[in-house]
N, C-alpha and C positions, 0 to 999 in steps of 0.2 A: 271234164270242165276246165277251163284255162285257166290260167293264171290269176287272182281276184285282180281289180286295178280300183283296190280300195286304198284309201288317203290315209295316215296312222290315226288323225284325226277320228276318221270315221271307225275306224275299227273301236276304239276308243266310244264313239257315240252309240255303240252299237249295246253297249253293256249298261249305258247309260239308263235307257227307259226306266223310268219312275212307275210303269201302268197304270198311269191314274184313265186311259182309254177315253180321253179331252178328244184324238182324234179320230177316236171310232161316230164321237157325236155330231161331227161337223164336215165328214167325206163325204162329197157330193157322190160321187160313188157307190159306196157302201148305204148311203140312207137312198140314194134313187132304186137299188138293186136287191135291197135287203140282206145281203150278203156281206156280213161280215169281215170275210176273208181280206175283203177289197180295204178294209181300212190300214190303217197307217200300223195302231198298235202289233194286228196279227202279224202282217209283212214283216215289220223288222223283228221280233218274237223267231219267226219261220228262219229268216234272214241269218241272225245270230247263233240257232241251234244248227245251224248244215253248216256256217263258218268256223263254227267248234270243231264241229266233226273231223273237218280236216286240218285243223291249225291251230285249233285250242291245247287246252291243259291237257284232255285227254287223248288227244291227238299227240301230244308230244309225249305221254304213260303208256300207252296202247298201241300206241300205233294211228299215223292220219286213215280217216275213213270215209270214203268221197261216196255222196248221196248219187242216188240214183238217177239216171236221164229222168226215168217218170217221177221222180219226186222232183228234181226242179223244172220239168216241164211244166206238173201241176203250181209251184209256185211263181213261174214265168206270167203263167196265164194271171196270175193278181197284179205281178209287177207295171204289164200293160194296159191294163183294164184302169187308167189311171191319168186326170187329165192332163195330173202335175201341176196343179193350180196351188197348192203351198198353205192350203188352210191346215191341214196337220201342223206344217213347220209351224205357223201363224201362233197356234193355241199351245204348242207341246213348251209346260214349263220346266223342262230341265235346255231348253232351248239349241236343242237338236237340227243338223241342217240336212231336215229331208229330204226336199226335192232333190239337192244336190246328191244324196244318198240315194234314190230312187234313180237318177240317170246313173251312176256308176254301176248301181246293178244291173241295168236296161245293156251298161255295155258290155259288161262281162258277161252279159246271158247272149250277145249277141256273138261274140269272139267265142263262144264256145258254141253256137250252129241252135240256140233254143231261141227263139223270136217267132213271131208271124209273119209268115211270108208276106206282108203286106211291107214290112221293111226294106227289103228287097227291092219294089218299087220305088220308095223312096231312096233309096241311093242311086238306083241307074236313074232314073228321074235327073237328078241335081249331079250326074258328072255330067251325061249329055244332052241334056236340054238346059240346065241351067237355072230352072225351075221345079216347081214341085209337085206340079199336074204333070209334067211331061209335055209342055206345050211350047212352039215355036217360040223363041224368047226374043227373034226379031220383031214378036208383032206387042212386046210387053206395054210399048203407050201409043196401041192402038186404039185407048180407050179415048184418047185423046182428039179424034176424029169424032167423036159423039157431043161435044163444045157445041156451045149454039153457034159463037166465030171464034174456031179453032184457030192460033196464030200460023202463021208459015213456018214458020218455025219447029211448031209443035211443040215448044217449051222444051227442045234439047239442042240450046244452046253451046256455043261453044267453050264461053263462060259467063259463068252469074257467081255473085255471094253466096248464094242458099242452094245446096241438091237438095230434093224431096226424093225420100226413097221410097219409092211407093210400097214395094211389097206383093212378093206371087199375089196373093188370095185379091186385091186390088186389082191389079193389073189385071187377070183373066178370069173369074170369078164375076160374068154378069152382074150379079146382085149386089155387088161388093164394088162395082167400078161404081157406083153411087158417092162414093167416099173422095177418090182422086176427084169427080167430076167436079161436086161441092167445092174441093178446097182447093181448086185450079180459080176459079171463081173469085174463091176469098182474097187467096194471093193477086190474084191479079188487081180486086178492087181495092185492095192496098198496095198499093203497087210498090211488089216486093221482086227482088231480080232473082229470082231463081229457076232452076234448071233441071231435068229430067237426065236420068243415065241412060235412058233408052236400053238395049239390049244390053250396052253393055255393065246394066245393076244383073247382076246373079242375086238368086238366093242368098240371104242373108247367114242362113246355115242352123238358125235356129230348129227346123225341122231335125238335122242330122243331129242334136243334142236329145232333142226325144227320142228319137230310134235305137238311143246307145251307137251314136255313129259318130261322137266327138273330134275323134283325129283326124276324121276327113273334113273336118269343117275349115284346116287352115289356109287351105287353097282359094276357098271361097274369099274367106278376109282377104287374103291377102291381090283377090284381084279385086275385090269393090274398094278399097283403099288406094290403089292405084286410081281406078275410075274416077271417085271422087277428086283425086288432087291431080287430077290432068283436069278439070276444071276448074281449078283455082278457087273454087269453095272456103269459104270461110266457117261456112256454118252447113251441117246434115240435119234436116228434122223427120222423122217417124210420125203418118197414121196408125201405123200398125205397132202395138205395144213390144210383140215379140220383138220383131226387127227390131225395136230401144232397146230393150234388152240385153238383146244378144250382143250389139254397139256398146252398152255401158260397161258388160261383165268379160267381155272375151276378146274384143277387138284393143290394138295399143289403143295409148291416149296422144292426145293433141289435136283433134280436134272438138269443136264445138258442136256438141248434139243438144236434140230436143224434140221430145214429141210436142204434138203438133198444139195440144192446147197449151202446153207452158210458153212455145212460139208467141200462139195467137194472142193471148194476155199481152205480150208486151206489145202487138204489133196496137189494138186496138187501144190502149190505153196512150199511143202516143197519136192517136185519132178519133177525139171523142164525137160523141152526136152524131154518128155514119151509122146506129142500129134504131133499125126501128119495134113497131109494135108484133108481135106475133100471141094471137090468145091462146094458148093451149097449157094443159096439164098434166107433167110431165113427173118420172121419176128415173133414176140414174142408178144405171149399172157401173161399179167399178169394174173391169176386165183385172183380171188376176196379174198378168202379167204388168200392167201399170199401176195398178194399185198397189197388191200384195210385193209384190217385185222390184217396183221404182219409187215405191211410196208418193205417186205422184194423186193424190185425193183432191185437192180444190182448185187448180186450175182450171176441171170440166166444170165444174160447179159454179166458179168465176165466170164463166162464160155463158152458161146456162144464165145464171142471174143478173149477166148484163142485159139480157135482154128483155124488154119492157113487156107486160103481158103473160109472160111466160110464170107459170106455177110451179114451183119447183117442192114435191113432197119424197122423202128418204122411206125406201124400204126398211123394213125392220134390221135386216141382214146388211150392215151397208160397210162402205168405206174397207177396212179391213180383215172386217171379217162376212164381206158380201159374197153369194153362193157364188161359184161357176156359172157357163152357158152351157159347157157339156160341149165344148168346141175347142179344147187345148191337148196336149201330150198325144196327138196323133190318134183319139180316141175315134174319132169319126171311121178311118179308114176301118181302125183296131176291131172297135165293137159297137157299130152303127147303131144299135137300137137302146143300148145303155146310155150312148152318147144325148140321144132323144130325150132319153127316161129322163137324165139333169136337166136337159134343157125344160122340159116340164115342169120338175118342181123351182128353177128361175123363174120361167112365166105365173108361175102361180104366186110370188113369193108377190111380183110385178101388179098384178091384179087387186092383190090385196090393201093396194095404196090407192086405187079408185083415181086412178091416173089413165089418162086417152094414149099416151106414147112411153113407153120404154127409152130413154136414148143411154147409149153408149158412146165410149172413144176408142171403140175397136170395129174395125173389117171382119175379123174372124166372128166375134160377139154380133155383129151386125146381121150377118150371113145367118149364125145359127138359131139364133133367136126369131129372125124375118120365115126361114123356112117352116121352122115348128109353128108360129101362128097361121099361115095361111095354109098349113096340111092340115091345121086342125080348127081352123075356122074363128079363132082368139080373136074378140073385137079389139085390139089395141095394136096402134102402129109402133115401130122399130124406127128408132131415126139414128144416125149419126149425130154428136155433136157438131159435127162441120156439117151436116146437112141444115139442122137447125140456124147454126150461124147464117147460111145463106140465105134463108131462105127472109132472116131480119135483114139483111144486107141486100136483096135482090129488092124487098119490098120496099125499102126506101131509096133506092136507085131513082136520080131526076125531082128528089124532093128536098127541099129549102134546109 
């Protein structure tokens, strides 16, 4: 096993647990799977006894005594089974920083040859392609030709105030170019000067922090940072929460970020009476990563509620402590049909609000929640909150 590249902090947190087992009750994981193993409590329990073993009290009496490949294979296999959505961290009251714990082990399990070769993909992936399908990353706003009148341009300017960083799962993800489409739209119909990086936005690098692949993330920053201010940008905003993320925690500072609904709030309130009527009955998924992550809760909401018509009812689970989609920590590629299972007990969670649409302010959220209703026949649409927006902005286009 290599070297731990645990924080003193964390070694520290590790002794901490209280087992009051707050996060055995709230992992979307562990209650989608039944499996125990999968929660927050057992992992770090499992975590702390094999960290003993070779670096504790008795490790320094006895002699260190390094666990077995099959024993941390078998606890490899919980570490990734795991979406990373941070409702453990959320609830644990000795205030323990899991996730962040959870990828330091992802990368020491990876620096020592224990992962799922699915990670593997994802790193040749993002050196060369650039991206996180492995897809030609000249054609990333080719989505962009799907505009009813695409400019000439193609919104990659040479310079504007605003980049919009779309994000892989946007940009080639059919289902998910729904998202850029909508909020090319919105910007436009406020006409906002911003600008596309076309090929040359890479990955944001957020994937390589779930994989346990952190150190290679700096090459990435370090060329979208570039990108950006060879546009003379003033301001980056995020559809996709990860990419905010990954920009507010690990990228330098100086510039101006903002996902897309904290944007859109200021852009519309300095342009009132442009939204019209839309009837429908809607309830609102917070994505973990904006919510749990950015603490960013009522801007969607603000938005949702500017608009006339629109019914806006709270799942039981919300804001805070709202379930997963079963579409984060690389879960999909990891363990496709666990990944499903959450996303089932989300749409059921959705159902039980007696609401016609789901909306979120994530692409990823969008994707995995759109898929599991139409493979399994869920009477309820999936919207974007930028698809919502436009769809009250398309409808009063040419009206008084």
């Amino acid at each position: 096993m290599a070297a731990p590249t645990y924080s003193r902090r964390q070694l520290l947190e590790m002794s901490a647990c209280a087992d009051c087992r707050l996060c055995m009750d709230v992992c979307p994981a562990a209650g989608a799977s039944g499996d125990g193993r999968l929660a927050g409590a057992y992992r770090l329990a499992e975590l702390r006894r094999m960290v003993r073993r070779r670096q504790g009290l008795l490790a320094w009496l006895l002699g260190p005594k390094e666990p077995s490949a099959e024993e941390w294979t078998a606890y490899g296999d919980t570490v990734f089974k795991c979406t990373l959505c941070a409702q453990c961290q959320e609830v644990c009251p000795v205030g323990i920083g899991l996730k962040d714990l959870w990828c330091s082990v992802r990368q020491n399990l990876v620096q020592s040859g224990i992962y799922p070769k699915k990670i593997d993909m994802i790193r040749d992936n993002l050196a060369e392609s650039h991206n996180v399908f492995g897809e030609d990353n000249g054609e990333r706003a080719d989505w962009v030709d799907d505009l009813a009148d695409p400019p000439d341009h193609g919104y990659q300017k040479d310079q504007a105030k605003v980049v919009y960083f779309t994000g892989c799962v946007a940009a080639f993800f059919p289902l998910a170019q729904k998202v850029p489409l909508a909020l090319a739209e919105i910007l436009e119909s406020l006409d906002v000067d911003f600008t596309l990086l076309g090929e040359e936005e890479w990955c944001c690098g957020f994937p390589l922090l779930g994989a346990g692949l952190e150190p290679e993330a700096a090459r990435v920053i370090e060329h979208n940072l570039a990108a950006v201010k060879a546009k003379g940008a003033e301001q980056v905003i995020f559809a996709c929460p990860s990419c905010y993320q990954m920009w507010r925690e690990h990228y330098p500072p100086g510039l101006r970020i903002a996902h897309v609904t904290e944007f859109l709030v200021e852009q519309l309130a300095a342009k009132p009476g442009t939204i019209k009527d839309v009837p429908l009955r809607v309830t609102y998924h917070d994505p973990c990563d904006l919510g749990r992550g950015a603490r960013v809760f009522d801007a969607p909401r603000a938005l949702i509620r500017a608009i006339p018509g629109v019914e806006l009812v709270e799942m039981e689970r919300n804001r805070e402590n709202c379930r997963c989609c079963g579409g984060g920590g690389n879960l999909e590629m990891i363990a496709p049909e666990l990944s499903s299972a959450i996303t089932r007990d989300k749409i059921e969670d959705a159902l039980h609000t007696g609401a016609q649409a789901i909306v979120t302010s994530c692409q990823q959220c969008l994707r995995t929640m759109t898929t599991y209703v139409r493979r399994n026949n869920v009477p309820m649409d999936v919207l974007d909150v930028s698809q919502l927006l436009a769809r009250a902005l398309k409808k009063g286009a040419g009206n008084p």
